[in-house]
C-alpha positions as CSV (number, residue, x, y, z in Angstrom):
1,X,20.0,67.9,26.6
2,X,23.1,67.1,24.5
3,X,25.0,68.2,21.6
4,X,24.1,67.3,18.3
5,X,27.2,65.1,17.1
6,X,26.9,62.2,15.2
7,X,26.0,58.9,16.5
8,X,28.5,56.8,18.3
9,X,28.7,53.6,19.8
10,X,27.3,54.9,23.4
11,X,24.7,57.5,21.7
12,X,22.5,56.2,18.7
13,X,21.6,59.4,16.3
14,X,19.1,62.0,17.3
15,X,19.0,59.8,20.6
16,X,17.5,62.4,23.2
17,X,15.0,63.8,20.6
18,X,13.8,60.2,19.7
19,X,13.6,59.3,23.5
20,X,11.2,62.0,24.0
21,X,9.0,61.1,21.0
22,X,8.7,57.9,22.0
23,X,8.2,58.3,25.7
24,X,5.8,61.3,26.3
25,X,2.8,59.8,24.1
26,X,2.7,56.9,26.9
27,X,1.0,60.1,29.1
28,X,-0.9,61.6,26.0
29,X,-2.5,57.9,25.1
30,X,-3.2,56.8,28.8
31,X,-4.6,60.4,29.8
32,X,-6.6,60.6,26.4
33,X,-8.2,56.8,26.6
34,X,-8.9,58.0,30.2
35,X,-11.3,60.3,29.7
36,X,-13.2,58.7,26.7
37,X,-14.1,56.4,29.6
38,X,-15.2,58.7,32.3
39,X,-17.4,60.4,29.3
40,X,-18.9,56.6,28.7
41,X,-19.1,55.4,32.6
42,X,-19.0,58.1,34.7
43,X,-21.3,61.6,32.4
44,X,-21.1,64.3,33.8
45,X,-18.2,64.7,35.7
46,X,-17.3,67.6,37.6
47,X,-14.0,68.7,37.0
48,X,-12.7,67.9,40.3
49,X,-13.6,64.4,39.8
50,X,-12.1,64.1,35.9
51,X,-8.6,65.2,38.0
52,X,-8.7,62.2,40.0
53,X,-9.8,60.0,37.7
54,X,-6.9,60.8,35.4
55,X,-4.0,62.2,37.8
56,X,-2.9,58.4,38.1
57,X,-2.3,58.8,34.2
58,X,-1.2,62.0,34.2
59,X,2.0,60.8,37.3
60,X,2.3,57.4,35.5
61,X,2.9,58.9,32.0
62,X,5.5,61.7,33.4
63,X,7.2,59.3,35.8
64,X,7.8,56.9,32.5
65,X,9.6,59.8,30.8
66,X,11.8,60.8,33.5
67,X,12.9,57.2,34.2
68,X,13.9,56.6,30.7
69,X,16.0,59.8,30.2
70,X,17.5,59.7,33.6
71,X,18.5,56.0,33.1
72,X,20.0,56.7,29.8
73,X,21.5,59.9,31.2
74,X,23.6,58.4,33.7
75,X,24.5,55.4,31.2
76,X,27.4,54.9,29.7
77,X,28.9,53.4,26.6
78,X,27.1,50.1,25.7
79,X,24.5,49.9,28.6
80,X,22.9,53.5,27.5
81,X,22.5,52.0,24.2
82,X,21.1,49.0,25.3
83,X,18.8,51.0,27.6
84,X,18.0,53.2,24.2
85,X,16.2,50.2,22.5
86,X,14.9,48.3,25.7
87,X,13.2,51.6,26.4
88,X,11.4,51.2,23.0
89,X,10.3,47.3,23.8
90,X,9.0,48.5,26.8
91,X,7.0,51.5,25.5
92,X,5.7,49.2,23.0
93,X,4.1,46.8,25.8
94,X,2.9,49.8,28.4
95,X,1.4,51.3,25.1
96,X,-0.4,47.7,24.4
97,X,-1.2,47.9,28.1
98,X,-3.2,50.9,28.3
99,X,-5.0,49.8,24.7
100,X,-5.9,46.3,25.9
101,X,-7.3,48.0,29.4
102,X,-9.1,50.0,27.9
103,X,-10.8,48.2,25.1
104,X,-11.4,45.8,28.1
105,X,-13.2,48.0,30.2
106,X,-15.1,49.3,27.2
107,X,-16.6,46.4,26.9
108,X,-17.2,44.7,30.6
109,X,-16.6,47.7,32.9
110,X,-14.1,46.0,35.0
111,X,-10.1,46.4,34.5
112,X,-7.9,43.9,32.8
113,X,-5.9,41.7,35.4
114,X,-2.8,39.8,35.0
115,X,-4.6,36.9,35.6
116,X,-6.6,37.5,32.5
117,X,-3.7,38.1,30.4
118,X,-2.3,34.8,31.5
119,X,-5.4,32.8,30.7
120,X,-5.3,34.1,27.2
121,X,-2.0,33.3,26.9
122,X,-2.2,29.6,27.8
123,X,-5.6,29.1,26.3
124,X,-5.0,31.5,23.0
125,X,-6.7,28.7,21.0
126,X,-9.6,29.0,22.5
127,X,-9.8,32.7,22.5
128,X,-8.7,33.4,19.3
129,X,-12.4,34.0,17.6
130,X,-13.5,35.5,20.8
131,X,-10.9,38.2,20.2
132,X,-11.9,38.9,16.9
133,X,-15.0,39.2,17.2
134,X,-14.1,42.0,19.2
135,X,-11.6,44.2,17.3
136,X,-13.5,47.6,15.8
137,X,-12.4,49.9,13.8
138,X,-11.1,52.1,16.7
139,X,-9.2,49.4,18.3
140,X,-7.5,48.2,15.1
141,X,-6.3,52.2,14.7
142,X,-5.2,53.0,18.2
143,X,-3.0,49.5,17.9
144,X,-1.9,50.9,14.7
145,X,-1.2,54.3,16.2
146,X,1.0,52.7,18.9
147,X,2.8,50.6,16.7
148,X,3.9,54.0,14.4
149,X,4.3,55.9,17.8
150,X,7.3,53.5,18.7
151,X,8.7,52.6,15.7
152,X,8.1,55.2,13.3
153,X,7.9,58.9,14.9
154,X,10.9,58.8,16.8
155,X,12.5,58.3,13.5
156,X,10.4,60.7,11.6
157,X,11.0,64.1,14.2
158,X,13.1,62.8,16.8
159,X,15.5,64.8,14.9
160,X,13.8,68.4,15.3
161,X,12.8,67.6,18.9
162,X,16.8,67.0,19.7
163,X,17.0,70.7,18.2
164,X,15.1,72.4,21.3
165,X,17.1,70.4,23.4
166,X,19.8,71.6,26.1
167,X,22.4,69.6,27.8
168,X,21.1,69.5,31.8
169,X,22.6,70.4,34.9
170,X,23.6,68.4,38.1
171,X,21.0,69.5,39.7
172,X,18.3,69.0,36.8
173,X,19.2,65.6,36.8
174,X,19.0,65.4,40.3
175,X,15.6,66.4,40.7
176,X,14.3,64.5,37.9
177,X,15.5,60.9,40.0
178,X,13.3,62.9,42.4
179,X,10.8,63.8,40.5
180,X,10.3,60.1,38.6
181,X,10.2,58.5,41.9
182,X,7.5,60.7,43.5
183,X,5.0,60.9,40.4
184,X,5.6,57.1,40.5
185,X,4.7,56.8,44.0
186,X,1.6,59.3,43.5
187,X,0.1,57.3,40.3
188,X,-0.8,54.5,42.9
189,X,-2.9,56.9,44.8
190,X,-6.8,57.4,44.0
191,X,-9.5,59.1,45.9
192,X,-11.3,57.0,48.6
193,X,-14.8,58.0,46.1
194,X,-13.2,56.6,43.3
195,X,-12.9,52.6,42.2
196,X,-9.4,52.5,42.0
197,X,-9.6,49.8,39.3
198,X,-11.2,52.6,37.1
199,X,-9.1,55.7,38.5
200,X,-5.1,53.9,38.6
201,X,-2.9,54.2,35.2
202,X,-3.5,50.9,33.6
203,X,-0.1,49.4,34.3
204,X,-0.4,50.6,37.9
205,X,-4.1,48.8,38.2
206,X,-2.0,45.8,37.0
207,X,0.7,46.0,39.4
208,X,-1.8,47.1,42.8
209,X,-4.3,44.5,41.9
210,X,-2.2,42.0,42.2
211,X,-0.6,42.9,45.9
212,X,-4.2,43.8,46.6
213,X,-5.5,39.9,46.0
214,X,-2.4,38.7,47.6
215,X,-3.6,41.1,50.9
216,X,-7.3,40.0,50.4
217,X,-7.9,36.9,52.2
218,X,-6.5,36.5,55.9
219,X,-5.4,33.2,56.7
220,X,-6.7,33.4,60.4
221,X,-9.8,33.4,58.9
222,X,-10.0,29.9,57.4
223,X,-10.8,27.0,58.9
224,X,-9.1,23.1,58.4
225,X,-11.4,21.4,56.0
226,X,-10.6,17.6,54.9
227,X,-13.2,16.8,52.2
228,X,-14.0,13.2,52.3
229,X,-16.0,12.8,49.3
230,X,-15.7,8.9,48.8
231,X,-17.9,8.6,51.8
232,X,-20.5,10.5,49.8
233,X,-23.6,8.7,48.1
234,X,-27.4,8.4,47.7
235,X,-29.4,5.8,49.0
236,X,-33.4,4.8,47.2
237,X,-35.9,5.7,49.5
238,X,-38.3,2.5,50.7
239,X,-41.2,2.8,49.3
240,X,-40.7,5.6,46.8
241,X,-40.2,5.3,42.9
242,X,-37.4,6.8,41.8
243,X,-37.9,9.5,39.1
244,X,-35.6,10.6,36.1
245,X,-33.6,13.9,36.7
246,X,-33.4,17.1,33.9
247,X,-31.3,19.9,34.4
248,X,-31.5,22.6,32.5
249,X,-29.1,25.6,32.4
250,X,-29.9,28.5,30.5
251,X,-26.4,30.9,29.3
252,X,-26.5,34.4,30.8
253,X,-30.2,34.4,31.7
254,X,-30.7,36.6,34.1
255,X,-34.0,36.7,36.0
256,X,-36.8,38.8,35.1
257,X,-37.2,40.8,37.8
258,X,-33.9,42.2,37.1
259,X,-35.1,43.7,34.1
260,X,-36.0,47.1,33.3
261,X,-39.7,47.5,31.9
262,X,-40.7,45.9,28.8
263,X,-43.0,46.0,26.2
264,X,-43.8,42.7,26.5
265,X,-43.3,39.5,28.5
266,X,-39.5,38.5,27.8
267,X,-40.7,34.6,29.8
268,X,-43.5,34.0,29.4
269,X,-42.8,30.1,29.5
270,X,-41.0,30.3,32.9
271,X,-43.8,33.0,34.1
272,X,-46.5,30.3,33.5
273,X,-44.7,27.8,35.1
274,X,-44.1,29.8,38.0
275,X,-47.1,28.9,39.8
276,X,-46.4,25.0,39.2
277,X,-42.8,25.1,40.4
278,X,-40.6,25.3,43.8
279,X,-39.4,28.6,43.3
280,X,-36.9,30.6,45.7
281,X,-37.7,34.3,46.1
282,X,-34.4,34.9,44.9
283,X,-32.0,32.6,42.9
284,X,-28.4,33.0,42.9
285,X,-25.5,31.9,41.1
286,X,-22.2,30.9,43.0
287,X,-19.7,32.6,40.7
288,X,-21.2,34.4,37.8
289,X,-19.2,32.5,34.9
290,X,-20.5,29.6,33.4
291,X,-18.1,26.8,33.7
292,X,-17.6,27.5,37.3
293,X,-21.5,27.6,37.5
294,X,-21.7,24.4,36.2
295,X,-19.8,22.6,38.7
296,X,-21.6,24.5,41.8
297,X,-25.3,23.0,40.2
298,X,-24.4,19.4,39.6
299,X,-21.6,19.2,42.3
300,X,-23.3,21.1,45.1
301,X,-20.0,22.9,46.1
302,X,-18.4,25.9,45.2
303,X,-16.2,25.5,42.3
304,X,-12.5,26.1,41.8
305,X,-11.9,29.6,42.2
306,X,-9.7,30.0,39.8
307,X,-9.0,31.3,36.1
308,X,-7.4,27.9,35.1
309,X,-10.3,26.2,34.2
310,X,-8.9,23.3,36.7
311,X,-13.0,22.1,36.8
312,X,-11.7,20.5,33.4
313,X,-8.7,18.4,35.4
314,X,-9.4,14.5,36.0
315,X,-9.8,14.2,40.0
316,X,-9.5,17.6,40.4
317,X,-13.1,18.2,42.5
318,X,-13.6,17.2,46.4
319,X,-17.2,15.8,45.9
320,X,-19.1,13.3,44.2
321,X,-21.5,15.2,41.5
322,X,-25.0,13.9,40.6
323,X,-24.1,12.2,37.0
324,X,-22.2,10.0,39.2
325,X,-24.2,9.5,42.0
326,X,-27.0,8.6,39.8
327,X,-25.0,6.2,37.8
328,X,-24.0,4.4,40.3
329,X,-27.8,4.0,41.2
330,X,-28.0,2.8,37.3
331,X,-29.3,5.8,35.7
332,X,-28.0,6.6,32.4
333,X,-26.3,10.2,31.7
334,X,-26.2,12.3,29.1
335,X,-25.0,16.4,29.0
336,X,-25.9,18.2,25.6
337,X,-25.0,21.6,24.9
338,X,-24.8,24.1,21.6
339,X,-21.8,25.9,22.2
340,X,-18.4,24.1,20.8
341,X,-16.9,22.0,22.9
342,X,-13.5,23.4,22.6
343,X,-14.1,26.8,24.8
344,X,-12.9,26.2,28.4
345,X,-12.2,22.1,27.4
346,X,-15.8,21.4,28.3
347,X,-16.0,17.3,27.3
348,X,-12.8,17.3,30.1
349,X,-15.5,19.1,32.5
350,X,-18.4,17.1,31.8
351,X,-16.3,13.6,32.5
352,X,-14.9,15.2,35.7
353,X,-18.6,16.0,36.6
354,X,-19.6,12.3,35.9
355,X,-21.2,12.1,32.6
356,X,-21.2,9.5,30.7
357,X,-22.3,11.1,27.5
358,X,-21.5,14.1,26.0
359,X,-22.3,16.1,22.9
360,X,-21.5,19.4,21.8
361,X,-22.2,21.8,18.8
362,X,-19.2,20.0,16.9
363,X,-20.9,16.9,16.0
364,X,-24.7,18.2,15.8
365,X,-26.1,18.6,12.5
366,X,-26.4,22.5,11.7
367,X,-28.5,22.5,8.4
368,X,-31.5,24.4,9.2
369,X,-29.9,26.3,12.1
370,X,-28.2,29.6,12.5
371,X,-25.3,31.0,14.3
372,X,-25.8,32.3,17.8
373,X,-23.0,33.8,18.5
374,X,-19.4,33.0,18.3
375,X,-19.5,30.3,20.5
376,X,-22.0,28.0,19.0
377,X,-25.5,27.7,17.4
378,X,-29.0,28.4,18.6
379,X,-30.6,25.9,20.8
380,X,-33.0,23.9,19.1
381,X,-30.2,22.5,17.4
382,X,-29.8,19.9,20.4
383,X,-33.4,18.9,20.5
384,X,-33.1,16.3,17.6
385,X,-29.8,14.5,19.3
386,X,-31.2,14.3,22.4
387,X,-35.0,13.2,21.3
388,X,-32.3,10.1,20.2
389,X,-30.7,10.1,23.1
390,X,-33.8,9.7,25.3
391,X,-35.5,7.1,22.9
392,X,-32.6,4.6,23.4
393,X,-32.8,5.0,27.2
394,X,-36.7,5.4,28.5
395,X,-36.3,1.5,29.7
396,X,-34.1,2.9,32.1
397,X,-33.7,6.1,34.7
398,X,-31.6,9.2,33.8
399,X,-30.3,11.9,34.1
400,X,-29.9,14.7,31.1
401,X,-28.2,17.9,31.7
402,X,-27.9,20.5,29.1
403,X,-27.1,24.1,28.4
404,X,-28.0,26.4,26.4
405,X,-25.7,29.3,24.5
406,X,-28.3,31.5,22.8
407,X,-27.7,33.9,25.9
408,X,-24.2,34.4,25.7
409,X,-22.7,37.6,24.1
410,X,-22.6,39.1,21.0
411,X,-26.1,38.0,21.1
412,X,-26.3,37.9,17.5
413,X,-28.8,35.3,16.9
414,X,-29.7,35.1,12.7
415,X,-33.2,33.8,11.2
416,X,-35.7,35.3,14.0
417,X,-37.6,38.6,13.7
418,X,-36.3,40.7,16.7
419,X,-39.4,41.8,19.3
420,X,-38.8,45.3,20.4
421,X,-38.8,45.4,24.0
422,X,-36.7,47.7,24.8
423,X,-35.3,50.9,23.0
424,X,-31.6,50.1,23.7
425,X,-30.2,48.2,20.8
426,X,-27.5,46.0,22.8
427,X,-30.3,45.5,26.0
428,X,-33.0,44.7,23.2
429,X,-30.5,41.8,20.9
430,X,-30.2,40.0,24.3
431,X,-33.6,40.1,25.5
432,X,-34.5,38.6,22.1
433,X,-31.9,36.2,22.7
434,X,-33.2,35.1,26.7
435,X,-36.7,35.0,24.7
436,X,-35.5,32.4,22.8
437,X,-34.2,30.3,25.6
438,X,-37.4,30.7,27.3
439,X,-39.1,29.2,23.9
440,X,-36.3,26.6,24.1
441,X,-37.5,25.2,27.8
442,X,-41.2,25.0,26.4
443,X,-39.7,23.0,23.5
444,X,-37.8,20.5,26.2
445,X,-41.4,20.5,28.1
446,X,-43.4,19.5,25.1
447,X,-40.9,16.9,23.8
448,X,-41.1,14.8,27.3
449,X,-44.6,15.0,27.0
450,X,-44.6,13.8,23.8
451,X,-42.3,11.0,24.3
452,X,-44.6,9.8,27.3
453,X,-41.5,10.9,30.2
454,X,-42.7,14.2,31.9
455,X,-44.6,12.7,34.2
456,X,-41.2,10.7,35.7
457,X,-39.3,13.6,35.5
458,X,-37.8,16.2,37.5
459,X,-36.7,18.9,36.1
460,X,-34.8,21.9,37.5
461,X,-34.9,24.7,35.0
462,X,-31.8,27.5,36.0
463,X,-28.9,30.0,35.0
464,X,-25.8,30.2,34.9
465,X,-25.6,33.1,35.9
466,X,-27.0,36.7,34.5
467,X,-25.7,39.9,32.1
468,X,-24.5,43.7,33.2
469,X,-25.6,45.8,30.9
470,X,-24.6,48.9,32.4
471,X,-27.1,49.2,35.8
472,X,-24.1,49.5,37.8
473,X,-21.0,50.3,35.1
474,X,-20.4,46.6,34.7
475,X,-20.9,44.6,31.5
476,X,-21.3,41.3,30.2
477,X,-21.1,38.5,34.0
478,X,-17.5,37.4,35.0
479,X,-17.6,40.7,37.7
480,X,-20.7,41.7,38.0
481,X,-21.6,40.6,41.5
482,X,-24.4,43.2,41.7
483,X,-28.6,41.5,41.0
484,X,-28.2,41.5,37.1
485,X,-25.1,39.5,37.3
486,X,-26.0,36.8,40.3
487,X,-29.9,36.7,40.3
488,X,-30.9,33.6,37.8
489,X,-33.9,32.1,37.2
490,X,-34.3,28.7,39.9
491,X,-37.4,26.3,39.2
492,X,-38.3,23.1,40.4
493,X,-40.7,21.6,38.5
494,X,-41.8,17.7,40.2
495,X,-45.2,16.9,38.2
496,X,-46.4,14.7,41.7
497,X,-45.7,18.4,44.0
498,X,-47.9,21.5,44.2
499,X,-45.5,24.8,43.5
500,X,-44.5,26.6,46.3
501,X,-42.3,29.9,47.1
502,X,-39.3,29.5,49.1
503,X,-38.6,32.3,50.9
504,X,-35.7,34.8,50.6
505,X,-32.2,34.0,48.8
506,X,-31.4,30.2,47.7
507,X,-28.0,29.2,46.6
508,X,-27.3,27.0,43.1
509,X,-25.3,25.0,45.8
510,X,-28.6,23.6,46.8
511,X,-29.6,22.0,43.0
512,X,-27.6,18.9,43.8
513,X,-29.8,17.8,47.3
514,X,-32.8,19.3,45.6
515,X,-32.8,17.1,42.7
516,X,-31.7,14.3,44.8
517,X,-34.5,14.4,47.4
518,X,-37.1,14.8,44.2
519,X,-35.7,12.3,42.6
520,X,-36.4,10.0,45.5
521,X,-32.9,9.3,47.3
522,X,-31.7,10.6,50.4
523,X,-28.2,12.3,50.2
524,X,-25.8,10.6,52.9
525,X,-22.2,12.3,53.5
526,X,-19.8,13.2,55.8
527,X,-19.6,16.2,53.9
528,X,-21.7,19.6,54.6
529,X,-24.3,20.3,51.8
530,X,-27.0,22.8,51.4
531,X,-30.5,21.5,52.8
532,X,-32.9,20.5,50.1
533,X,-35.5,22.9,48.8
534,X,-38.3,20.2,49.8
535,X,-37.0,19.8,53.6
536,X,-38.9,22.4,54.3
537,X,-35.1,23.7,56.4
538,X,-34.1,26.9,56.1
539,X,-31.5,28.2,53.7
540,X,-27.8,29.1,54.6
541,X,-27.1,32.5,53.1
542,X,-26.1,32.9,49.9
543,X,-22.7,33.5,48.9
544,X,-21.1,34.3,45.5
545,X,-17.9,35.5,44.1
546,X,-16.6,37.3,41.2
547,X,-14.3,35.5,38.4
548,X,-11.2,37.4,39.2
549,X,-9.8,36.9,42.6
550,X,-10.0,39.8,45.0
551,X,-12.0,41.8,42.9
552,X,-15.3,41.5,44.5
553,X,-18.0,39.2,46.9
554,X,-21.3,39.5,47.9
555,X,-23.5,37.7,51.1
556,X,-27.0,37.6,50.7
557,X,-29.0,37.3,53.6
558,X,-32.7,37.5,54.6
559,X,-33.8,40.5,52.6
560,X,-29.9,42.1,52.7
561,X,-27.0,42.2,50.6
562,X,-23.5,43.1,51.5
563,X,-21.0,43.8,48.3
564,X,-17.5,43.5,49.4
565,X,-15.0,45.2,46.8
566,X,-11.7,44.2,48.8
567,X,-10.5,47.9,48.7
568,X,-11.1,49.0,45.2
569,X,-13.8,51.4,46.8
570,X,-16.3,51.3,49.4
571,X,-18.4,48.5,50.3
572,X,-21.8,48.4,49.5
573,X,-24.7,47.6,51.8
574,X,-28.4,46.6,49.9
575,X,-31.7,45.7,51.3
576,X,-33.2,43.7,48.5
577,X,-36.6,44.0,49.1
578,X,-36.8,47.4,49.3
579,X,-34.5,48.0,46.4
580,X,-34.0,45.1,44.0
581,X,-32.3,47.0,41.5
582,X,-29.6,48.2,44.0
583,X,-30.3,51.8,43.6
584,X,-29.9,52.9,47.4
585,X,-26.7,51.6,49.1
586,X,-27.0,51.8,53.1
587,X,-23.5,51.6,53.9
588,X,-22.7,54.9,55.5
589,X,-26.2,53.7,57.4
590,X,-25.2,50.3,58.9
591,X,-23.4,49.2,61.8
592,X,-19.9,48.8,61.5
593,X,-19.4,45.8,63.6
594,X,-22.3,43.9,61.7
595,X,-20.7,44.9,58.0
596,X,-17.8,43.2,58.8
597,X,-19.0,39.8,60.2
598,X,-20.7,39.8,56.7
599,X,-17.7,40.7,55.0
600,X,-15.6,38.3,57.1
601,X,-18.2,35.5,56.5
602,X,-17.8,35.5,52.8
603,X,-13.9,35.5,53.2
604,X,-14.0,32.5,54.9
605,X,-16.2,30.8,52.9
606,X,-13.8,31.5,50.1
607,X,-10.4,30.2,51.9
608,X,-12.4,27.1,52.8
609,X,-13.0,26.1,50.0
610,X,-9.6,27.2,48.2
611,X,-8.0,25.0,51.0
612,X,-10.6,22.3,50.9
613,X,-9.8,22.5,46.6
614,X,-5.7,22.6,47.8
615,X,-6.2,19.4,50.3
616,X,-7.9,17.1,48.2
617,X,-5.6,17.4,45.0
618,X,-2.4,17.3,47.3
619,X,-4.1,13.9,49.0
């Protein structure tokens, strides 16, 4: 490529040969991670599919290499040193790219999104034991190996590489700007079969996904939407007494009919109260992570959708939430929960939600308890503080919310003999863990009993959302929008009401007029809210959205279920009661014309409330 003189101010030593040591590992490392995850996600591959999977790698990783030389090869003096070392920073962070991607979707299934990186950014404090929890052995080496591919090989054999090396032609370098360019233009390409989230180079998933949510939402879709939420309140029913209010929200529990067969009940406290309670047929979470799920069951609307954790900002939701309606009706409020209150700022959420109480892990006394996970402490833990809390306010009506955090991942609860219900290690730790949280609710039962109060009490006994664990590639909840991420368990328990089944898919958006009509108040607003599940109305589809914008949505309606993936891949058509474990999709079966109102439904829905969110913080 050049002669071998020594180094001058335009050429550092060995410079070609160290360019080339540096640069081609980018397609080696990005190829390689590649196909350890088609061997985890997709076994079994026939060859033709393993080429698409990794030719986005494969033109990413050659297109890299060509840019860098050709750029340093028409530099000159200072610049092609300054391009030299800028190519190594850069290397360094598409390097840390593909590792982070990939560790990522090791673990969830879904890509990393620039969004994410962001979050982590701003928030590191709050992330920081999250992430290490999560470094292995494998990810600690292949940051390692990146490290010593940038800074140490290019040194160590740039040298002999420069050796092989002849000075090119016009035309050579001509075809390489040609070459660079085209190979950069074919890595964004993947085939129409193939999630392009899974087959795009990781830096090119990066880059697409975000002009892809930027394309996702037409604006001729939405609708003007003034919230007025100050013209929202409850009124006391003549006639009626008025009855305390429990809500109940259990991390990551998924509902049981989600589950593959066990050896044993995983429930069976929420199967015996089954019968007792005012049950939909199907439950579903809003948006399957749990701060955002939080707001949707006390505040009746969707939540922010967004990564920013803006639920936590003082005046930052359109609507009045139940802590508040209820206090203004003189009930005390209370919210308990076992994780630490640091994650996600969640005393700032529970304020903005209305509480006037609030206790976390932090300031609960852990001796005699055990580590859940790395968010907090197994759930009994709270059942001491708030046996307190309710003995100091029984002379007057309330309303106690609390969540759990047994259910959240690692699942790593310490102190309990694990039940084998299922062979699969990672499936099994969590089922012990929702078995746990099912204990927990007969524990909450039994103390209100005790303490003389279940019979004034409403309780609503639900999920945040579920847990992927693989059914359809997708780990852990943020993304999975299929039944193991959005079906939740969804009880009404009112000791003065027979049970009853409620037919077909219910929204957590209708928790808030549920617990308000049980409680004895009628809702009044100017505002549109889901009917309550004692109107005996019927339900408004169900809608739901994933964590990361315009990755994925889902409408569920009578017995279907439309999965809209925003041009990753396909979209997915369901009918639920024919296949509840989404095995079947009858997309390439259903009317065209029809999948797209349902598509278009859910996009609207979305852009309403992002501009219903934007209009009331810009009033």
């Amino acid at each position: 490529m050049t002669d071998r003189a020594q180094p001058t101010a335009s050429r550092p030593r060995h410079m070609w040969g160290r360019l080339l040591v540096l640069l081609v590992p980018v397609t080696i490392l990005g190829v390689w991670l590649k196909l350890v995850r088609i061997r985890a996600f997709y076994p079994g591959s026939s060859l033709f599919d393993v080429a698409a999977k990794t030719s986005s790698d494969l033109a990413f990783g050659l297109a890299w290499l060509l840019l860098w030389l050709v750029a340093c090869q028409l530099a000159r003096g200072a610049l092609r040193v300054v391009l030299f070392y800028l190519a190594h920073v850069a290397t360094l962070v598409v390097n840390l790219v593909i590792v982070v991607n990939h560790e990522y979707m090791m673990r969830t299934g879904g890509p990393v999104t620039w969004d994410y990186f962001v979050t982590v950014f701003e928030q590191f404090g709050e992330y920081a034991e999250v992430l290490a929890t999560q470094a292995t052995a494998e990810s600690t080496a292949l940051l390692i190996g990146v490290a010593i591919g940038v800074f140490v090989m290019p040194l160590l054999v740039g040298w002999a590489v420069e050796r092989l090396l002849r000075r090119p032609g016009r035309w050579t370098r001509r075809l390489a700007v040609v070459g660079a360019v085209a190979l950069l233009a074919t890595s964004v390409w993947s085939a129409p079969t193939v999630s392009a989230a899974f087959a795009l180079a990781s830096p090119v998933q990066i880059a697409m996904g975000e002009v892809r949510e930027a394309l996702a939402y037409p604006e001729s879709l939405a609708d003007d939407v003034n919230p007025q939420p100050e013209e929202t309140r409850i009124v006391p029913r003549e006639g009626e007494r008025q009855k305390n209010v429990v809500v109940i929200t259990l991390e990551s529990h998924r509902a049981t009919s989600t589950l593959p067969d066990t050896g044993q009940p995983v429930t069976p406290v929420l199967d015996a109260l089954a019968d007792s309670s005012i049950m939909p047929e199907r439950g579903y979470s809003v948006l399957p992570h749990t701060s955002k799920a939080l707001t949707a069951v006390y505040c009746g609307i969707a939540p922010p959708l967004d990564m920013l954790n803006s639920e936590a900002d003082s005046g930052s939701l359109p609507a009045r939430c139940l802590p508040e309606l209820f206090a203004e009706q003189g009930y005390a409020t209370g919210f308990f929960q076992t994780a630490t209150e640091r994650f996600e700022r969640r005393r700032g959420t529970a304020a903005n939600l209305g509480f006037d109480d609030f206790m976390a892990v932090d300031t609960m006394n852990t001796l005699g308890y055990h580590k859940a996970n790395y968010f907090g402490y197994e759930d009994d833990i709270m059942l001491p503080p708030q046996r307190t809390w309710l003995k100091q306010h029984r002379d007057q009506p309330f309303l106690l919310g609390m969540l759990t955090v047994t259910g959240h991942h690692d699942y790593v609860l310490k102190g309990y003999e694990p039940i084998d219900f299922v062979d699969d290690p990672l499936l099994n730790r969590y089922l012990n863990a929702i078995h746990y949280q099912d204990r927990f609710v007969g524990k909450v039962l039994d103390m209100f009993k005790e303490l003389g109060l279940y019979d004034d009490t409403v309780f609503v006994i639900t999920g945040d959302h579920g847990e992927g664990f693989g059914e359809h590639r997708v780990y852990q909840h943020d993304n999975t929008i299929y039944e193991e991420g959005l079906r939740i368990p969804y009880l009404v328990i009112d000791p003065s009401r027979a049970g009853r089944l409620i037919n077909g898919p219910v929204s957590q958006l209708a928790v808030l007029p549920t617990m308000v009509d049980a409680a004895g108040f009628d809702l009044v607003s100017v505002d549109e809210y889901y009917p309550s599940l004692l109107s005996g109305e019927p339900q408004p589809p169900a809608l739901a959205t994933c964590y990361a914008r315009g990755r994925c949505a889902a409408t569920m309606e009578g017995d279907m279920k439309v999965i809209h993936h925003f041009g990753d891949r396909r979209d997915e058509v369901y009918n639920l009661v024919e296949d509840p474990h989404e095995l079947n999709d009858l997309a390439a079966q259903t009317d065209g014309a029809w999948l797209r109102e349902q598509v278009d439904k859910t996009l609207a829905w979305y852009l309403n409330w992002e501009h219903r969110y934007q209009a009331y913080r810009d009033s």
